[in-house]
C-alpha positions in Angstrom: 0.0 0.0 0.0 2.8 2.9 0.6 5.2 1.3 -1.8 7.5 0.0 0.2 8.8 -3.9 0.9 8.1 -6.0 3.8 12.1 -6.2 4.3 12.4 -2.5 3.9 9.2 -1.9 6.3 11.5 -3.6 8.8 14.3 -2.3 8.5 12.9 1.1 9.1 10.5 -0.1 11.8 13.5 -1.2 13.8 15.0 2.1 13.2 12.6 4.0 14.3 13.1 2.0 17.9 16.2 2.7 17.9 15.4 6.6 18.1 12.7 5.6 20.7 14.9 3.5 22.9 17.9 6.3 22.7 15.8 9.4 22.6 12.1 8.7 24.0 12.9 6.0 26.0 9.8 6.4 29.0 7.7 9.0 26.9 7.1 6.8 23.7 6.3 3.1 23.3 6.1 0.9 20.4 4.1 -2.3 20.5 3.0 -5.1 18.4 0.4 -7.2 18.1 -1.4 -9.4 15.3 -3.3 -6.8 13.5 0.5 -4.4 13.6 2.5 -2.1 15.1 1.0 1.3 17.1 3.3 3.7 18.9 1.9 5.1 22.2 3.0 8.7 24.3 3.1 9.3 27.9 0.2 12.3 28.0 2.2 15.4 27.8 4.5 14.4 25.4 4.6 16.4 21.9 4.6 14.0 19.8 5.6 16.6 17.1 9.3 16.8 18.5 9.2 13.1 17.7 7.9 13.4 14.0 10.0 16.4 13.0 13.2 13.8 14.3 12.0 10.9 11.3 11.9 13.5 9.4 15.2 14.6 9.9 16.6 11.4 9.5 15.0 10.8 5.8 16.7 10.6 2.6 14.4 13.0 1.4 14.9 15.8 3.8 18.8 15.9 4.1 18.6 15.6 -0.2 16.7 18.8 0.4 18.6 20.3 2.9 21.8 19.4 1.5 20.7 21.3 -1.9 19.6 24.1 0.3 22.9 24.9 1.5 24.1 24.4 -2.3 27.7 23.1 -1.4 29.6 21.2 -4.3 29.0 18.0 -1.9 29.0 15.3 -5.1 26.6 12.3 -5.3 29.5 10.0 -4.0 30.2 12.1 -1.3 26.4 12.0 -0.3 26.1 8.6 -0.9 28.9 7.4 1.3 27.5 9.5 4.6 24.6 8.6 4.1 24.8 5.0 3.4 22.8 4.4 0.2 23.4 3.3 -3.2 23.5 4.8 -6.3 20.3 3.6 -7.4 18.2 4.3 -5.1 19.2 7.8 -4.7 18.3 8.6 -8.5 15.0 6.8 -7.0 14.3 9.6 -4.6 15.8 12.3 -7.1 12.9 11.3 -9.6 10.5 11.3 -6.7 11.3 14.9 -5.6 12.1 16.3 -9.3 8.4 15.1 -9.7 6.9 17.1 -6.8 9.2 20.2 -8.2 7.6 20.6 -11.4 4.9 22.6 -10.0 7.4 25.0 -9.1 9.1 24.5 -12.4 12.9 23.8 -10.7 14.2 20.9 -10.7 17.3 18.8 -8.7 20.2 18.0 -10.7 23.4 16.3 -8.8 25.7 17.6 -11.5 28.8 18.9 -11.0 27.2 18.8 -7.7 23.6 18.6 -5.8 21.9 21.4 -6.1 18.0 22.9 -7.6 18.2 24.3 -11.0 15.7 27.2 -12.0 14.9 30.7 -10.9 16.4 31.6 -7.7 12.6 33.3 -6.3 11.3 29.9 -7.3 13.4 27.8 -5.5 13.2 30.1 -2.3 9.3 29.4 -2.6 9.7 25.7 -2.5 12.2 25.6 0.3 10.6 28.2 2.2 6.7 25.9 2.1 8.9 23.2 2.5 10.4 23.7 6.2 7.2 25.2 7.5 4.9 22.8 6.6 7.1 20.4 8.2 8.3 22.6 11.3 5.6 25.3 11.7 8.0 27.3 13.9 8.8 24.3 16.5 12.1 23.9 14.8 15.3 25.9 13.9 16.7 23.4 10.7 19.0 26.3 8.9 22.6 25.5 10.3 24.0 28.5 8.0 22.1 31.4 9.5 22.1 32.2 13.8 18.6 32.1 14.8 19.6 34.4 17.5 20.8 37.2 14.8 17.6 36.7 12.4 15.4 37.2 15.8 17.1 40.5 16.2 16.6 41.2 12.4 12.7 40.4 12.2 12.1 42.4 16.0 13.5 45.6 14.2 11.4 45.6 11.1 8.3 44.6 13.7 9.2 48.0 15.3 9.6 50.0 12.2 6.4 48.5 11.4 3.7 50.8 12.7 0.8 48.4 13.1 3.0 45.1 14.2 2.5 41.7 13.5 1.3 38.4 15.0 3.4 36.3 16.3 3.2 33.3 14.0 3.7 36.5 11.6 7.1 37.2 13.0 7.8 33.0 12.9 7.2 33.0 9.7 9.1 36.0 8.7 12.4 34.2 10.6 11.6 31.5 8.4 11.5 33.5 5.0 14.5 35.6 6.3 16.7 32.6 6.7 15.6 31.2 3.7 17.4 34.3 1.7 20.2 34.1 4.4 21.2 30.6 3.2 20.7 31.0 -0.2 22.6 34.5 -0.8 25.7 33.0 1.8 25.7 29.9 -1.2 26.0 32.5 -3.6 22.6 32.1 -5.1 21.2 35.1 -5.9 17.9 36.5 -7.4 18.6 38.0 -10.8 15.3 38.9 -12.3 14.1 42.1 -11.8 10.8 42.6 -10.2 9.3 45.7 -9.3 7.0 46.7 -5.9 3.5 46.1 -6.5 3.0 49.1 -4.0 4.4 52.6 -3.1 8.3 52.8 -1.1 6.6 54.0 1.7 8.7 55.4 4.8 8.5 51.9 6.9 9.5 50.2 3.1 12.5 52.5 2.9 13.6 51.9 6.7 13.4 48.2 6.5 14.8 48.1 2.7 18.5 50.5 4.4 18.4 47.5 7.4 17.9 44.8 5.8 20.0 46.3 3.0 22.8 46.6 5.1 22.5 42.7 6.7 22.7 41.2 3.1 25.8 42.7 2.6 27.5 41.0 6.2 25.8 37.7 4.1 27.6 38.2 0.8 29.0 41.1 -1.0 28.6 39.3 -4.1 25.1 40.2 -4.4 24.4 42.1 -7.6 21.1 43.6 -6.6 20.0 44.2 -3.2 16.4 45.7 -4.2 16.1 42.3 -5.8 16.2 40.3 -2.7 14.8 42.6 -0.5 10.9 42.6 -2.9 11.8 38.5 -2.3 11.6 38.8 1.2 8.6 40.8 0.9 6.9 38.3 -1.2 8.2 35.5 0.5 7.5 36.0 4.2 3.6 38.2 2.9 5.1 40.6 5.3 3.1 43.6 3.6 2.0 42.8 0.2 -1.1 40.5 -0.4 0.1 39.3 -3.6 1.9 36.0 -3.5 5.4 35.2 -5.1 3.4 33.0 -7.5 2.0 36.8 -8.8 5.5 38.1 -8.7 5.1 38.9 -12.9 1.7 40.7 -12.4 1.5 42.3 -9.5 2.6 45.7 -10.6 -0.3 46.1 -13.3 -2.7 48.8 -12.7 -2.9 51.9 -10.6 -5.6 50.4 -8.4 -4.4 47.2 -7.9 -1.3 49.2 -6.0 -4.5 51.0 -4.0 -6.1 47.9 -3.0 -2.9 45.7 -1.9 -2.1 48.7 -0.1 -5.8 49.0 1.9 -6.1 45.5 1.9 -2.7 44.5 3.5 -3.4 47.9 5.8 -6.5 46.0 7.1 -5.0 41.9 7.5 -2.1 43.7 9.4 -4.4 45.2 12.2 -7.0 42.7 12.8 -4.4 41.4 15.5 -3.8 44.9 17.5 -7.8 45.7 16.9 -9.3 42.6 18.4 -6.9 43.0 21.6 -8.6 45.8 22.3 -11.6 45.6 25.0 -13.7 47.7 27.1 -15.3 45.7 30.1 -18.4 48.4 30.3 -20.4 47.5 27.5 -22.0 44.3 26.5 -22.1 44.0 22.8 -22.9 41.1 20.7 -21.9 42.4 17.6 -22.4 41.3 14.3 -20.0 42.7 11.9 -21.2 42.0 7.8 -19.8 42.9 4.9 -20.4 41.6 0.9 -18.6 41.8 -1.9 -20.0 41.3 -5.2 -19.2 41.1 -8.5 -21.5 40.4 -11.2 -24.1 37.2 -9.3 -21.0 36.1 -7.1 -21.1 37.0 -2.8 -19.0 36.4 0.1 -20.4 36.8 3.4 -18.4 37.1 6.7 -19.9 36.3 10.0 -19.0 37.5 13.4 -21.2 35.9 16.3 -20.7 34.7 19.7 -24.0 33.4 21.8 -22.8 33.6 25.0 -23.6 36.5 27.1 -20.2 35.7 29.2 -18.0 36.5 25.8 -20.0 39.2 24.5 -17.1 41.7 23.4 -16.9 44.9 22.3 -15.3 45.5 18.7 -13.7 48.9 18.0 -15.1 51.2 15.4 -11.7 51.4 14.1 -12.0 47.9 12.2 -15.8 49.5 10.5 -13.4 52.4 9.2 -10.7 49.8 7.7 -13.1 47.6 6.6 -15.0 50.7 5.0 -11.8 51.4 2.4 -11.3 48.1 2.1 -14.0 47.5 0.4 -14.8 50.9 -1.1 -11.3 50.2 -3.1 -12.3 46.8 -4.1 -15.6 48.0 -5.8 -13.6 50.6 -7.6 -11.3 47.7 -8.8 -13.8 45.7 -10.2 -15.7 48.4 -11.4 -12.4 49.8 -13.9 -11.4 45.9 -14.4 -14.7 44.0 -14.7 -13.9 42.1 -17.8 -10.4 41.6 -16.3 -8.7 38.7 -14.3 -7.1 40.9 -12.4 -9.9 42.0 -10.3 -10.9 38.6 -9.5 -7.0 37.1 -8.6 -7.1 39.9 -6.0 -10.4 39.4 -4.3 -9.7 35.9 -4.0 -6.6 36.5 -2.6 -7.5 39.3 -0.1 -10.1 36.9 1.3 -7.0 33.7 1.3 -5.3 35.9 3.8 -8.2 37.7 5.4 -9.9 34.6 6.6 -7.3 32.7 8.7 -5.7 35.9 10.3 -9.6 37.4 11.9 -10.2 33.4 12.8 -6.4 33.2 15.0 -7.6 36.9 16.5 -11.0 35.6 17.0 -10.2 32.4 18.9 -8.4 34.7 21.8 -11.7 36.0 22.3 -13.6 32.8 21.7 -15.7 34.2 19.1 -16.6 31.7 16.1 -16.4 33.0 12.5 -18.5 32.1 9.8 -18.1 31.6 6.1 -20.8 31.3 4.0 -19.9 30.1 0.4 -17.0 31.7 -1.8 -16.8 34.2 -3.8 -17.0 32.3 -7.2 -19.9 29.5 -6.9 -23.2 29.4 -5.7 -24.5 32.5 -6.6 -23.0 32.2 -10.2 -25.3 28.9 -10.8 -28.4 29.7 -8.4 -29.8 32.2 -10.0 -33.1 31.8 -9.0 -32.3 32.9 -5.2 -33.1 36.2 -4.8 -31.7 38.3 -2.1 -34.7 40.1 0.2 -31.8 43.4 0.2 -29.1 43.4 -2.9 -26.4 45.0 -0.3 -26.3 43.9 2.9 -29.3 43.1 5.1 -29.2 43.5 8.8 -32.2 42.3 10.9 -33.5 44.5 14.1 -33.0 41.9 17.3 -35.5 39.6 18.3 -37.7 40.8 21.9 -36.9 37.2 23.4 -33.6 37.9 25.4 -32.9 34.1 25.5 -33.1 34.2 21.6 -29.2 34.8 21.1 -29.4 33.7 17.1 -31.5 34.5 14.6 -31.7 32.5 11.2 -33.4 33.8 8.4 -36.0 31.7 5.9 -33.4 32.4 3.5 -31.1 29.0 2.5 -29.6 27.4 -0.1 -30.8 24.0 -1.0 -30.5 21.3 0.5 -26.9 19.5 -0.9 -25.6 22.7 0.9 -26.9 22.1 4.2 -25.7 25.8 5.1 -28.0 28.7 6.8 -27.3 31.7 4.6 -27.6 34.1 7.3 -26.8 33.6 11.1 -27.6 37.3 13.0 -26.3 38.2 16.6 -27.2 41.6 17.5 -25.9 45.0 19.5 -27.2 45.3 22.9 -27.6 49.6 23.2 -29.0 51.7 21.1 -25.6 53.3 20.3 -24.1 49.9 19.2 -27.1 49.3 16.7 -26.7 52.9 15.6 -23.2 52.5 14.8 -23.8 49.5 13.0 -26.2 50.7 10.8 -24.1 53.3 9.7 -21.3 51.0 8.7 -24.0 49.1 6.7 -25.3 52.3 5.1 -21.6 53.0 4.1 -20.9 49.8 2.3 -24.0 50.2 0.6 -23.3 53.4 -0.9 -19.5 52.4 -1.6 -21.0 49.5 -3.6 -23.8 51.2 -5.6 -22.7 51.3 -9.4 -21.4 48.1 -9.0 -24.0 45.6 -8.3 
């Protein structure tokens, strides 16, 4: 079933209790029986320190790392410390050359080991690669101090004015050491790409610092601008346009507007949900739709529980307000154009995952109804009671904390359309419906 012989199963089987018995000896167990093997923890145990040590150990991984570091190491060389034959290292060569073609690179092992293709490209794969596997629990790049790239990534957080998260900052360590180990190998990113947004004064600050560290890496590099906009793309430090847009990204006028706004409001979500104010009970219920043509998104802030009723700033309304005032005008100059619709889908990519990690602190549940690109396209026949956004007065019964509209989908979608939880005060509701009777207007012309 995974490919692999009964005699090679073994083999690594008894490997893998090897590293038990030496490392994990009285936190992990293995044990047989007639149906197989199972491996049981001591409850405590992260059993993710254990996995990200197999996977240290595999072919595949120090293959990877190995061309990482790009040193003229020679396929004998690897061969011999790593105890395998000839054969089957072109075996897992294949394998991974395979799994590179998406990225269009490739791993060649002449003169020496090492990925063949453009240099951003190859700083993509490497850079999924290790957080996937490591998410942050790990330190794997033995070319670059993780003390030092701390000390990097803590002054562009402070020349930042809004900050970041903290898996934001991991991350950025990640991408940061990435381009460390690459431009001390000598690799070095030769096309030129241009910013798909304005130097602003943080841009300029960070670009002099981190300017300045490439140069203790290598002064071999030919173009520093050049790797700096691969950081940027790499880590999605500030722009919301992926590496994989690099060649696009600097199209239009309001495509530089939008990344801007858009970027402006993913960065804060962090800093605006940690505020709070204790006084006021407010359940709010915070909606916003985007349409173009029949397609709708729909986010959902709601919490049912009186005990984690919270407060959320006006600030956010006001972010969220430009956000999407900017987005309408995109689609509205680019309707007929790709463009428009790369960006929306990418501003909600990002969007969604960074309000759920600020949410969670507070224990407030989002909700996503549907996407931006299906059901509305082929259901047709659905009409909306409001063509903006609808908002519902609250319901007398106090015990009543939801309130689900007769609107739905059919039934192979099993999804309520529209789940409500409302402001408490009359001030709450009022400042709600002025946020609704803003995105309304900022939408008209479009719909």
């Amino acid at each position: 079933m995974i490919g692999t012989s009964k005699k090679t199963t073994h083999i690594q089987l008894n490997q893998i209790k090897q590293l038990v018995q030496t490392k994990y000896q009285g936190n992990l167990e293995i044990k047989s029986d007639r149906q197989g093997f199972s491996l049981e923890r001591n409850i405590g145990f992260n059993i993710q320190e254990f996995t990200i040590q197999i996977l240290k150990e595999e072919i595949l991984f120090v293959l990877i790392n190995t061309a990482l570091k790009n040193e003229t190491q020679d396929v004998q060389l690897f061969l011999e410390k790593n105890y395998i034959s000839l054969s089957l290292y072109y075996s897992y060569q294949k394998r991974l050359n395979q799994f590179l073609k998406k990225y269009s690179i490739q791993l060649i092992a002449n003169p020496y080991i090492h990925f063949e293709g453009e240099e951003h490209k190859i700083r993509l794969f490497l850079y999924q690669f290790y957080w996937e596997f490591f998410q942050g629990n790990e330190w794997p790049f033995e070319k670059v101090s993780k003390l030092d790239t701390h000390k990097l990534t803590d002054k562009i957080q402070n020349d930042m004015q809004d900050g970041m998260g903290v898996t934001q900052k991991i991350q950025l360590s990640y991408a940061v050491a990435i381009c460390a180990s690459r431009i001390k190998s000598g690799c070095y990113i030769e096309k030129e790409h241009s910013l798909p947004f304005k130097r602003t004064d943080v841009f300029l600050n960070i670009f002099n610092f981190y300017g300045n560290v490439i140069k203790t890496w290598s002064h071999k590099v030919p173009n520093i601008e050049n790797e700096i906009v691969c950081l940027w793309y790499l880590s999605g430090m500030f722009a919301t346009v992926s590496l994989k847009d690099w060649e696009t990204a600097d199209e239009s006028d309001a495509n530089q507007q939008a990344v801007q706004l858009i970027n402006n409001l993913v960065q804060n979500l962090d800093f605006i949900f940690k505020e709070k104010n204790k006084e006021q009970e407010l359940v709010c219920q915070l909606l916003f739709s985007i349409y173009q043509e029949q397609n709708y998104f729909e986010l959902i802030f709601e919490t049912n529980s009186k005990e984690l009723q919270k407060q959320v700033p006006s600030s956010i309304f006001k972010r969220i307000n430009n956000c999407v005032e900017h987005l309408a005008c995109l689609m509205k100059k680019d309707k007929d154009n790709a463009q428009s619709d790369r960006l929306l889908k990418r501003f909600f990519d990002l969007l969604l995952p960074m309000i759920q990690e600020s949410l969670n602190k507070v224990k407030v549940k989002l909700y996503t109804v549907g996407t931006p690109y299906d059901y509305f396209l082929q259901k047709k026949e659905l009409e909306m009671r409001d063509k903006s956004l609808m908002v519902v007065e609250n319901s007398a019964n106090e015990e009543l904390d939801l309130i689900i509209s007769d609107f739905y989908l059919e039934e192979e979608y099993q999804v309520p359309v529209f789940i409500r939880s409302f402001p408490s005060t009359d001030n709450d509701w009022e400042l709600l419906s002025n946020l609704v009777s803003k995105i309304k207007l900022n939408l008209k012309g479009v719909i």
